[in-house]
N, C-alpha and C positions, 0 to 999 in steps of 0.2 A: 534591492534585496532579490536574490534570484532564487528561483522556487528548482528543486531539483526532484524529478519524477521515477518512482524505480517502479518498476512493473514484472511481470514475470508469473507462470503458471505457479500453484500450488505447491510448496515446497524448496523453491529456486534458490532461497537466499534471499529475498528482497528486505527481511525483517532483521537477517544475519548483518547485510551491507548495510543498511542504516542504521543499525546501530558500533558500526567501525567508521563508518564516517562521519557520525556525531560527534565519537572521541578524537578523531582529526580535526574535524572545524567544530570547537566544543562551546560555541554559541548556537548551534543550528537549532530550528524546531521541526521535531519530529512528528510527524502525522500520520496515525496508520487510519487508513480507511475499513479497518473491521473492527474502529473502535464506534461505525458508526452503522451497525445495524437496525434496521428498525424492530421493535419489538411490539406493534400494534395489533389489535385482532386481525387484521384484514392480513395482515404476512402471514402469521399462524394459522388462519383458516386457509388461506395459500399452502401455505406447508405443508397439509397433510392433503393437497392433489399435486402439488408440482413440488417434489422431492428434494430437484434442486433449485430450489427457487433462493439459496444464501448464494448462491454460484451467481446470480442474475443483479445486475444495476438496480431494479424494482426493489431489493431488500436492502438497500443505504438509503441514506438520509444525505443524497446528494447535495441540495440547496446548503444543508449545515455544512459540510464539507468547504463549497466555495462560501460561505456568509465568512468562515474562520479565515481561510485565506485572503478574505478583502480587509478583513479586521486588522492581520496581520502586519499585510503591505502598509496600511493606513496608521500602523502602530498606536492601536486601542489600548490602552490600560490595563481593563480586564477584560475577559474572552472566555465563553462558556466550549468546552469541552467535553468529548462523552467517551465512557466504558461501556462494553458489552462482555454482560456476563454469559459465554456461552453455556453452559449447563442451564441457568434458569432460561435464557432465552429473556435479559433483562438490560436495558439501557440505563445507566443513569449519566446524571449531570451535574458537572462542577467547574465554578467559576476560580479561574488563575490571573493570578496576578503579571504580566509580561514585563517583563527586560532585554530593551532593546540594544544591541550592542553597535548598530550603523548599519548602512548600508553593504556591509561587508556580509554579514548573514548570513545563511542558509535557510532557505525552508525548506523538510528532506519530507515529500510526500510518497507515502508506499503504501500497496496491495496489489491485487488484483484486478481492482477498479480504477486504479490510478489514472488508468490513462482514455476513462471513459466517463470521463466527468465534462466535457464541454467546454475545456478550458483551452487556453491559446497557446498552445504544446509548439508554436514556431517559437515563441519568448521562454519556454524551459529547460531544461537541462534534462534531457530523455534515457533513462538507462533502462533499459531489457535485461532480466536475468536468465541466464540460461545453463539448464541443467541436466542430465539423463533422467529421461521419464522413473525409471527403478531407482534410482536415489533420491528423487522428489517423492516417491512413495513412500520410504521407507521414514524418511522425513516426517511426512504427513500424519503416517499411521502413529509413530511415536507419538507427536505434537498432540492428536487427537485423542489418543486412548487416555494421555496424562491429563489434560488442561480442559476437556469439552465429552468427554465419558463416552466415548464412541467405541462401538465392539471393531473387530476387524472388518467383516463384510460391509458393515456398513459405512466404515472410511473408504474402503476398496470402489462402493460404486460412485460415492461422492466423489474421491478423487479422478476415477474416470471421466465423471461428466464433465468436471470442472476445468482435467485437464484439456479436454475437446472442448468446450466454450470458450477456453481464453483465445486457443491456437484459431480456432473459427472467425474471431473478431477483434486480431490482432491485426490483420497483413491491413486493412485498412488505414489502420494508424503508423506502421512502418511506410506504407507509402506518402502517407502526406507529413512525414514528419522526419527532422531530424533524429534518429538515434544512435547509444553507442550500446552494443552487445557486449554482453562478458560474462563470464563466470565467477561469480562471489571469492571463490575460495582459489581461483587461479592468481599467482602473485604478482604476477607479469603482467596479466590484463587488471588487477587491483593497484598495482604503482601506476602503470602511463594512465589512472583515471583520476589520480589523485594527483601527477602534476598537472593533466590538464584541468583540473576545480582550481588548483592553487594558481593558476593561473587566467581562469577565467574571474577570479575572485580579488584577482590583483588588478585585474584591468578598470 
């Protein structure tokens, strides 16, 4: 079962591309990692000194992350799962039932954080989303004002930060790893990505 990694700043397409290549390989499991914020006193009292501290590895629940992905490979039964509700600022937790379909699989892991979880990124299938900084904005601002109640100023400097921390502690993991760059919505670089899955997937 191969684990496929999509990363990408704020905005890029990473949530757009997994879920079009769910409906292609339509056994995969999907795993966003901002469904695993923590909502503890100690981030919230964090919060309100270090602004962006949702932008930072410290505010997921890493270890849940990889326990799911070992559960997975291992094909567990049931598997506990978490939402975050951005407006409350609220995690909760629900156990699923899994259906495994072979080794043929997909595990489709996206965020931000994707690629900073301590996992063995030489064994996955590494995709970079890439996109103009003003169309990732304007992305953003929509996403945020709808779904997480955010004025404008206030997406504006969060997406600043966020988009300078990914780019910051990106080149580290492009050098030690395999990846393939592309843009979500390019069609060209969307087909050669999908016969090579279908291909990596047949071998």
């Amino acid at each position: 079962m191969k684990t496929i990694i999509i990363t990408g700043p704020s905005g890029s397409g990473k949530s757009y591309l997994s879920i079009r290549l769910s409906k292609i390989f339509a056994d995969s499991i999907v795993i966003e990692t901002d469904s695993f914020y923590r909502d503890n006193l100690l981030i919230r009292f964090l919060s309100i000194f270090i602004y962006d501290i949702y932008d930072r590895p410290l505010s997921i629940k890493k270890n849940k992350i990889k326990k799911i992905l070992r559960s997975i490979v291992n094909k567990h039964k049931i598997i506990s799962f978490y939402k975050y509700d951005f407006k409350r600022k609220y995690s909760s937790q629900s156990k699923i039932a899994m259906e495994y379909k072979g080794d043929k699989q997909f595990i489709i892991l996206e965020g931000i954080f994707a690629h900073r979880l301590d996992l063995n990124y030489n064994d996955t299938i590494n995709i970079v989303c890439e996109e103009k900084k003003e169309t990732c904005f304007k992305r953003r601002l929509k996403r945020d004002q709808l779904e997480r109640g955010r004025n404008s100023r206030e997406v504006n400097t969060k997406f600043n930060k966020s988009w300078y921390l990914f780019y910051h502690n990106i080149d580290k993991f492009l050098h030690k790893n395999k990846f393939i760059a592309l843009n979500p919505v390019d069609k060209n670089s969307y087909e050669r990505l999908i016969i090579n899955l279908k291909s990596l997937q047949n071998n």
